[in-house]
DOSE-100368 format. One record per residue: residue in one letter; x, y, z of N, C-alpha, C in turn. Coordinates in pm, whole numbers, plus 32768, in hexadecimal, padded with zeros to 4 digits. Layout:
N
AXYZXYZXYZ;...
END
This chain:
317
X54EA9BBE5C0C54E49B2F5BF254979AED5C64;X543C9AA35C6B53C89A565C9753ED99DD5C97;X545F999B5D21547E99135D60542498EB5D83;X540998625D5E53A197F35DBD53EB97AD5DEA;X53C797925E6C543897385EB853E496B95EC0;X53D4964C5E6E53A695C45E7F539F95475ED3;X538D95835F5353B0952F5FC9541195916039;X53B39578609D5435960E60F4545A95AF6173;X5486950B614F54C494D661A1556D952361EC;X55A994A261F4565294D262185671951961F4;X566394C9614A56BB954160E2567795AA607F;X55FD9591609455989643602855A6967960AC;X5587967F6126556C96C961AA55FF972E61B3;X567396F7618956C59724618A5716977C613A;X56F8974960B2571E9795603B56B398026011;X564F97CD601F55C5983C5FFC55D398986086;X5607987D611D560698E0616A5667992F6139;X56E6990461295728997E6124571099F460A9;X56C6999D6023568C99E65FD056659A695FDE;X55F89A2E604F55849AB6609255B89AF6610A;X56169AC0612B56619B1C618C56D19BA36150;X56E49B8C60BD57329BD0608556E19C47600A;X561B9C2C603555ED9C5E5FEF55789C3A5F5B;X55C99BD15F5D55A09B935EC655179B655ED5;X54BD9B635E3C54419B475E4A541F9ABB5E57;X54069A5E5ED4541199F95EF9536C999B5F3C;X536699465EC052EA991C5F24531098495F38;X52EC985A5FC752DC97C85FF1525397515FC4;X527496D15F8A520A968F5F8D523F96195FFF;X51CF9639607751F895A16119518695676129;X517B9516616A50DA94C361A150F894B8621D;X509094BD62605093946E6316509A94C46356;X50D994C463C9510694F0641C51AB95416428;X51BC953463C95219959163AF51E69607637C;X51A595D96312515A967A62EF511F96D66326;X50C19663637750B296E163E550B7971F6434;X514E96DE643551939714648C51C097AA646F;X5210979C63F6524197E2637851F098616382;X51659828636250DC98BE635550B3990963C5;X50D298B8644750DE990464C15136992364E1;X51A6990E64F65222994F652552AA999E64E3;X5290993F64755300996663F9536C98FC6411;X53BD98F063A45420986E63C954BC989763CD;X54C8983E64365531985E649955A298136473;X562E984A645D56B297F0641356F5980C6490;X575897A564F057AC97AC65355814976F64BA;X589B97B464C4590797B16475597B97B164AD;X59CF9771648B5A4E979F649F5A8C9817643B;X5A64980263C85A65988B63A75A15991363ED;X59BB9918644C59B299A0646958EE996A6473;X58D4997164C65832993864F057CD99AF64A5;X574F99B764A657199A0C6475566C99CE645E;X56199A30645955789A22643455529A7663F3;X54EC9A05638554759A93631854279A886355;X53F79ADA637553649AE2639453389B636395;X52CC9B79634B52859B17630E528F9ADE6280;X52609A57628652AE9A2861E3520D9A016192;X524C99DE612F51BA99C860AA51ED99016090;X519798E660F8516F984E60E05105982B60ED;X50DC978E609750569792605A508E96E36058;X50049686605D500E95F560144FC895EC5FD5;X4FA2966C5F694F69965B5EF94F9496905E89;X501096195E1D5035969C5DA64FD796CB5D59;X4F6B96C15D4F4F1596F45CF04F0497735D1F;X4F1797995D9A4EE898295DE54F6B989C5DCE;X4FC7984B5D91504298B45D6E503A98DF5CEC;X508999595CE250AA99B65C52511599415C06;X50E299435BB9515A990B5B5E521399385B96;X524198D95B8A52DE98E95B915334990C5B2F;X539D99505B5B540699415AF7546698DE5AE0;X547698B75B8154F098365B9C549997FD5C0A;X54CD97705C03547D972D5C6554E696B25CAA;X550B96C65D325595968E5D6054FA96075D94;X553495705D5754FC95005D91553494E05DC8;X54FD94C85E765566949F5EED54EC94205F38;X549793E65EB7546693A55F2354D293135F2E;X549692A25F7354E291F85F8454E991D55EF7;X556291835EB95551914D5E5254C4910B5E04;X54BD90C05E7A541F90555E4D53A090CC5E07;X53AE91305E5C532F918E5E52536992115D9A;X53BD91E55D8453E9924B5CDE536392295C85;X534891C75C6252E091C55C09524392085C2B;X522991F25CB151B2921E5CF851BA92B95CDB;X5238930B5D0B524F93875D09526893AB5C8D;X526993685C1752A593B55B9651DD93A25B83;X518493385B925116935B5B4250ED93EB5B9D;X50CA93F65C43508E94615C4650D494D95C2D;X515E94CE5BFF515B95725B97515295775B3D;X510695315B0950A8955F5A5850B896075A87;X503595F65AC64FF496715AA3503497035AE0;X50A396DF5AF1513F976E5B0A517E97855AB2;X517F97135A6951C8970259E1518997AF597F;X51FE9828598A51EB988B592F522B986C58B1;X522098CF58535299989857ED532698AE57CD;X536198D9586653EB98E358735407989958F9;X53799839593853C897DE59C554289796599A;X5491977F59ED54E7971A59F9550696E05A84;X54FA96585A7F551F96255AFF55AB95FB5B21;X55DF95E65B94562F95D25BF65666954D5C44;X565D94F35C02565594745C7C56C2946D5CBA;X56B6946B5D67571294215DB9572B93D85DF7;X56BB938C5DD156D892DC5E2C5767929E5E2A;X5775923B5E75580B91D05E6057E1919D5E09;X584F91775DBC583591235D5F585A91385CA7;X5846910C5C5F5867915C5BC957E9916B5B95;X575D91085BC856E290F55B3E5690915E5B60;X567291DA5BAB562291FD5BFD561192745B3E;X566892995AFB565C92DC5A95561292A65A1D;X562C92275A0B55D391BD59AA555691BB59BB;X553191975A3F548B91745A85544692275A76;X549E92805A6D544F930C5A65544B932D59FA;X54A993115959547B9329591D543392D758AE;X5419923F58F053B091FE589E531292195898;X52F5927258FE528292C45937526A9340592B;X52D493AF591552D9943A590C5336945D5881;X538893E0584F53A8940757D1544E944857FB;X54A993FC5787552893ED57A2556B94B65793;X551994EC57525539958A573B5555959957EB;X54F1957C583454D3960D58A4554395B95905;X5596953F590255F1951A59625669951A5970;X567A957059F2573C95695A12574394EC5A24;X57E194EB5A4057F794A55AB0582A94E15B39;X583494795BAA584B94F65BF6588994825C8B;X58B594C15CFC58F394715D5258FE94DE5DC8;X590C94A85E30595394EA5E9C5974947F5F17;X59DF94B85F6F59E8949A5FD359D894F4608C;X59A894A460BC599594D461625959947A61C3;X597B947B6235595E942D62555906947562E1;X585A944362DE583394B8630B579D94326343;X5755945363BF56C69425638C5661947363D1;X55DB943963CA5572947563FD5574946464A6;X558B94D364E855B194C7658D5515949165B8;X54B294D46596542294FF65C853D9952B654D;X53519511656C5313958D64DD5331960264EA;X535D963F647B538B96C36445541896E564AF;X546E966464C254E4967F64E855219650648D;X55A796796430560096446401568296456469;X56D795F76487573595B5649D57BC95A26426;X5811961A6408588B95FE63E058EC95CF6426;X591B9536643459A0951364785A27950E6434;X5A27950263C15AC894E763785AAB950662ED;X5B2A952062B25B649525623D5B1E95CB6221;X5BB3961761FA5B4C96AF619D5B219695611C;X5A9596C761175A4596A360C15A7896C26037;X5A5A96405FD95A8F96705F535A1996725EF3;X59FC969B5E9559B196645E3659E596955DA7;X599A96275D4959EE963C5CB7593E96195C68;X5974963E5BE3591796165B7C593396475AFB;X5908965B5ABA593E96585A235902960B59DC;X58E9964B594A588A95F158C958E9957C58CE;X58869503589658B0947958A3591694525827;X590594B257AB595C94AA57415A2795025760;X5A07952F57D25A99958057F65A70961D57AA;X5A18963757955A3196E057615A12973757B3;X5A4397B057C75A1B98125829597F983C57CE;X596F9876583058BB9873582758A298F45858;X58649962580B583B99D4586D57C199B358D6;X5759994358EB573C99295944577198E359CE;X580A98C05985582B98A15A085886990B5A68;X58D8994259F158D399AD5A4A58979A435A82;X581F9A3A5A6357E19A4D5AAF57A39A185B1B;X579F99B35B2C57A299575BA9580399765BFA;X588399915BB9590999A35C3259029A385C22;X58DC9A9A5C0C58AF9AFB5C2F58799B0E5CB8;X58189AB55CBB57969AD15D2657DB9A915DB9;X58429A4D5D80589C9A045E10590A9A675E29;X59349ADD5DCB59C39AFF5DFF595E9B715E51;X59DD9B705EAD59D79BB95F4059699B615FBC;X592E9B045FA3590E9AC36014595E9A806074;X59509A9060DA597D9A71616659A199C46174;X5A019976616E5A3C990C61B659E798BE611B;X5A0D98EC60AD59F598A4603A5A7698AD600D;X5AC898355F9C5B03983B5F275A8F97E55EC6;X5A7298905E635A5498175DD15A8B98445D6B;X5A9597CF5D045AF197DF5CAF5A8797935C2D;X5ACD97BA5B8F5AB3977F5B235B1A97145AF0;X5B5B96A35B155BCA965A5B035BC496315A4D;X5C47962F5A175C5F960959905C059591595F;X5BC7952E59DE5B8494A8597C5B55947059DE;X5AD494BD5A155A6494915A645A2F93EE5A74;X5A6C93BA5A0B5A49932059FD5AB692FD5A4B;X5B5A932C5A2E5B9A92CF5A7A5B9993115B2E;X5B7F93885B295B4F93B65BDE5AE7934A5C25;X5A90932B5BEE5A2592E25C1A5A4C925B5C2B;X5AAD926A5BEB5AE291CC5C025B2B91AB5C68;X5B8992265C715BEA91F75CD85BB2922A5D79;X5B4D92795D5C5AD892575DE15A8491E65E08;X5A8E91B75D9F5A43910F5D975AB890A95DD6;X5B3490945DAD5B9B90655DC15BC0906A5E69;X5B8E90E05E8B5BC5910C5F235B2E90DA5F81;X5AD791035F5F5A4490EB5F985A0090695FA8;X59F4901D5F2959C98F775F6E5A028F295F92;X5A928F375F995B0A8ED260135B0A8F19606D;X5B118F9A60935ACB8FC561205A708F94615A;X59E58FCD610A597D8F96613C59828F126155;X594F8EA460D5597A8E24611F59DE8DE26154;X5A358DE261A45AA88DA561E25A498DF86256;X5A1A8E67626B59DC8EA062DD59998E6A6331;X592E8E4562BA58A48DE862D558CF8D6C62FD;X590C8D3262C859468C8B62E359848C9D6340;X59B48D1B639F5A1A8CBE63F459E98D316488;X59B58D90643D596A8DCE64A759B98E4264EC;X5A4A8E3C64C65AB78E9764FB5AB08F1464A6;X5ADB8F9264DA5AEF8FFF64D75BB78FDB647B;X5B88908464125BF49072639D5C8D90776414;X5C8390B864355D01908F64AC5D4F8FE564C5;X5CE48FC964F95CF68F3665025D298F096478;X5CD88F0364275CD68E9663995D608ED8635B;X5DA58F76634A5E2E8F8463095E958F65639B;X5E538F1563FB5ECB8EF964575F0D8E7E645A;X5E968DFE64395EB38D8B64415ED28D6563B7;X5F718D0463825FB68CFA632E5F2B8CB562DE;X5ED88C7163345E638BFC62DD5E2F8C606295;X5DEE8CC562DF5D5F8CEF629F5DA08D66623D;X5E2C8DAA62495E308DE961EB5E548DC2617E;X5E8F8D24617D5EB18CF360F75E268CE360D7;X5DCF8CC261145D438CC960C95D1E8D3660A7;X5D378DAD60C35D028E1B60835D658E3A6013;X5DB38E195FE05E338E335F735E188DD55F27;X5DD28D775F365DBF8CFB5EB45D378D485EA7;X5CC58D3D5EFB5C598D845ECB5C7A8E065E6F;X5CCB8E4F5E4E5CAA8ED15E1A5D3B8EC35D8D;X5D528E585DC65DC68E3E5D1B5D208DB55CCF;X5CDC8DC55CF75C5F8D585C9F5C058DB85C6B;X5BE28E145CB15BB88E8B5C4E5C348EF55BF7;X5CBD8EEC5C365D048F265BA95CF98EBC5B25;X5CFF8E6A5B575CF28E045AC95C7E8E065A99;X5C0E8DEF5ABF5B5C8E3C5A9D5B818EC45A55;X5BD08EE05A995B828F645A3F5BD98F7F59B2;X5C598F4D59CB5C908F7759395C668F2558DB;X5C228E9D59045BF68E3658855B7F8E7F5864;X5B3F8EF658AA5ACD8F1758735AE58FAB5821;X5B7A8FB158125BAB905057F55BB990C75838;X5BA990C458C35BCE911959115C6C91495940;X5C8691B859235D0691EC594A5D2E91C559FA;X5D66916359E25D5791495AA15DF891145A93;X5E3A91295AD45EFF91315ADB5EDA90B55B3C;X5F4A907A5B6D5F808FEA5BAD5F8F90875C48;X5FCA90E75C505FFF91235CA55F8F91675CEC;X5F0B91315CAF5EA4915A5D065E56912C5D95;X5EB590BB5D905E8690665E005F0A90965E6F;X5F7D90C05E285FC6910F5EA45F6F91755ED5;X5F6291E05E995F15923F5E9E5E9392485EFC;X5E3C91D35ED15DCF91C95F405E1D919E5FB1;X5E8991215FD85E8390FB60635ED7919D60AB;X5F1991DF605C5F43926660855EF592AE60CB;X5E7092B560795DE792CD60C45DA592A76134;X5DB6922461305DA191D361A55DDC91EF6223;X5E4791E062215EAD9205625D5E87929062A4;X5E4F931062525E3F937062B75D92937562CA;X5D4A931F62D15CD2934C63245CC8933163D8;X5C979351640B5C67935064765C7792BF649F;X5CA292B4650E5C99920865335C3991B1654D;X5BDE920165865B2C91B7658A5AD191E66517;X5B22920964975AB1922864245A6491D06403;X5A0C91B763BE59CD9130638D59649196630C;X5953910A62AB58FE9137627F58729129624F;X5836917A61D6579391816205576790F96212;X578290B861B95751902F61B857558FA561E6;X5801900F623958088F9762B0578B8FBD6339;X577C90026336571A905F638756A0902E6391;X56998FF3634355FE8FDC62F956008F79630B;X56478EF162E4564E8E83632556438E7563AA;X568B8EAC63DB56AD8EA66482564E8EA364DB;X55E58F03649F55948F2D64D854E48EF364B2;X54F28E74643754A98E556413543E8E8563A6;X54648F046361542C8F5162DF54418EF76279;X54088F29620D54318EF06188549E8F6A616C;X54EB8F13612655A28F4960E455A78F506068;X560B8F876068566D8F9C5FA956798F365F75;X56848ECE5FDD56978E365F8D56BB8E475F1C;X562F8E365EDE56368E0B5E4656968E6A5DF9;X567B8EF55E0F56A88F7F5DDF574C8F565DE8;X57B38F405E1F58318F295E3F585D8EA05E48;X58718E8D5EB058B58DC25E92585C8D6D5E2F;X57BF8D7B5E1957708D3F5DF557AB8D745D28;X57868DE75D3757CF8E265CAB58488DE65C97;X58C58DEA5CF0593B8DA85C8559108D495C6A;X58E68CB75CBA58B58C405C77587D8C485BEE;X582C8CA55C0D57B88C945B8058178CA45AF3;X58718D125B1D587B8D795AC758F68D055A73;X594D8CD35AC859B38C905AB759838BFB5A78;X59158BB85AA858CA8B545A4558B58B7559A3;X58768C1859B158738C34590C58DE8C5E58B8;X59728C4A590D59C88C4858B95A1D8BE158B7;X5A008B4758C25A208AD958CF5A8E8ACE5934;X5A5C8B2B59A35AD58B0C5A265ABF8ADA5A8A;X5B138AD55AFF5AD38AAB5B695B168B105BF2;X5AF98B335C485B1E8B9C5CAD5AF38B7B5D14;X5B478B125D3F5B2F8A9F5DC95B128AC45E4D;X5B8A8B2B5E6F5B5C8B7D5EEB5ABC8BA85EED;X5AAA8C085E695A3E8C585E9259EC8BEF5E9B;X59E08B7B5E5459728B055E2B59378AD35EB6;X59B28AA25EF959A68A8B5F9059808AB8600E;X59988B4F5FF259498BF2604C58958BB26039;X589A8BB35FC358208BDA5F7F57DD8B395F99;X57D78B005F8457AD8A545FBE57908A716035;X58228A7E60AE57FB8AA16131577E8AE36175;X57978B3C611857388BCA617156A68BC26115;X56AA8B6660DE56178B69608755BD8B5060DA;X55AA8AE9613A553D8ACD618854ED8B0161DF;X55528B5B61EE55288BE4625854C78C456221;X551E8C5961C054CE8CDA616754668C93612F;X54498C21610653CA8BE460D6534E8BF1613E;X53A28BC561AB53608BDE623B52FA8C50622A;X537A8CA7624653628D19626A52DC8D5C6202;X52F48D5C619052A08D93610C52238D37613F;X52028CCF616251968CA4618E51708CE561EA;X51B88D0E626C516B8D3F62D2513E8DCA62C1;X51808E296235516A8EA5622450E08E9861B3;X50A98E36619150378E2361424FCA8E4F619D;X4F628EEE615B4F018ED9619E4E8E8E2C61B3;X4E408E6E62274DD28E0B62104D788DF061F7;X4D5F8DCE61744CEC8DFB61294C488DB9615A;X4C8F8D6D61BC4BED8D18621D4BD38D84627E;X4BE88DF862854BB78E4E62D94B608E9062BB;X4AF58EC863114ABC8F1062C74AEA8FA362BB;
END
């Protein structure tokens, strides 16, 4: 089986390493300075699960220069799913299927309005991991999970064969869960009241489940997407918001996440992809989801900012 790893940031750098650390036929698509980093040295995972390097690995920032795939794990930024579903046209065999793991729920919609609703899982994971250096990955928290599964709930011999190609890899759990729609959700549920309460207040998850304020803000934020999601038919329980702050509760005390990251530091963010999504999502079902509304107002100016200052300049020569 012939993995394309679609971005070998945090999280392809990590899941596609241990891939190829366990053997499997694994190729990277990176740009910049990571790559070549990647093509000279091979890329490097510090872990708490257990550190380790490929090298030498098969990365390229050109998919046209790859063999067709069998599976194709998408790990690029939310914003960038549509960009990455057109340049794999031409990988597209007639048994690819893709992978998406962005935050968020739409990252499966935007791939298969472009590649066609046949070839798409759904798919999710968690870790909390980033780019140390080019061709350094950086695992700090949470053991890595990942899930996916056809979007209708049926077992799929392509998917498991997908969890094939993961069993016996090193400081992985993946799994095929009963209803990939409602997994993705309740990663959604846990992920953009993280993230934004992150971004807005700038504190590390430690802080925010310490102070009585900010965690009642993270418990109203993630009971506004249980209500999102069951008006939209998603299997999502009231006991899922125990469940995530349970979660909460055991990460690392200076965790943070990607997109608080990204703010912080002045990138363009998930924004839209997460707090920006419940708004939207919750408008088209005649609701309203105040917390997130207010994240998302807040932190807009920045990221508007920001997306301006990441615009090339086209007065150059």
């Amino acid at each position: 089986m012939h993995i394309l790893v679609f971005g070998a940031g945090a999280v392809g750098g990590y899941f596609g390493g241990r891939l190829a650390q366990a053997g499997r036929n694994v190729t990277f698509i990176a740009r910049g300075q990571h790559l070549r980093a990647m093509q000279r040295d091979g890329l490097s995972v510090r872990s708490i699960e257990g550190d380790f390097t490929i090298h030498p690995i098969r990365a390229t920032a050109d998919p046209s220069a790859v063999e067709q795939a069998d599976a194709v794990l998408v790990t690029v930024k939310a914003w960038q799913v549509p960009d990455a579903a057109a340049a794999l046209r031409p990988l597209m065999g007639p048994g690819t299927f893709v992978v998406p793991l962005e935050n968020g729920v739409e990252a499966p919609a935007q791939l298969a309005e472009i590649l066609g609703t046949e070839r798409v899982l759904g798919g999710m994971c968690k870790i909390i991991s980033t780019v140390a250096e080019p061709g350094h990955i950086h695992h700090r928290g949470i053991s890595p999970l990942i899930a996916f599964g056809e979007l209708n709930g049926r077992r799929s011999q392509r998917a498991e064969r997908l969890l094939e190609a993961f069993a016996g890899t090193q400081g992985i759990k993946a799994m095929i869960p009963p209803d990939i729609q409602a997994a993705m959700w309740e990663k959604f549920l846990f992920i953009a009241p993280f993230s934004g309460l992150g971004a807005l207040t700038r504190a590390p998850i430690g802080v925010l489940r310490s102070l009585p304020e900010t965690r009642g803000l993270l418990e109203k934020a993630m009971r506004e997407i249980v209500v999102l999601a069951q008006s939209r038919g998603v299997h999502l329980g009231e006991e899922a918001v125990d469940e995530a702050m349970a979660f909460v509760d055991s990460l690392p005390a200076q965790g943070t996440a990607s997109m608080q990251r990204d703010v912080m530091t002045g990138r363009p963010s998930e924004l839209e992809a997460q707090n920006g999504a419940v708004v939207r999502l919750a408008r088209e079902e005649a609701m309203d989801a105040p917390t997130h509304r207010f994240i998302y107002a807040a932190l807009l100016p920045q990221e508007l900012a920001s997306r301006q200052r990441s615009r090339p300049d086209k007065s150059s020569p």
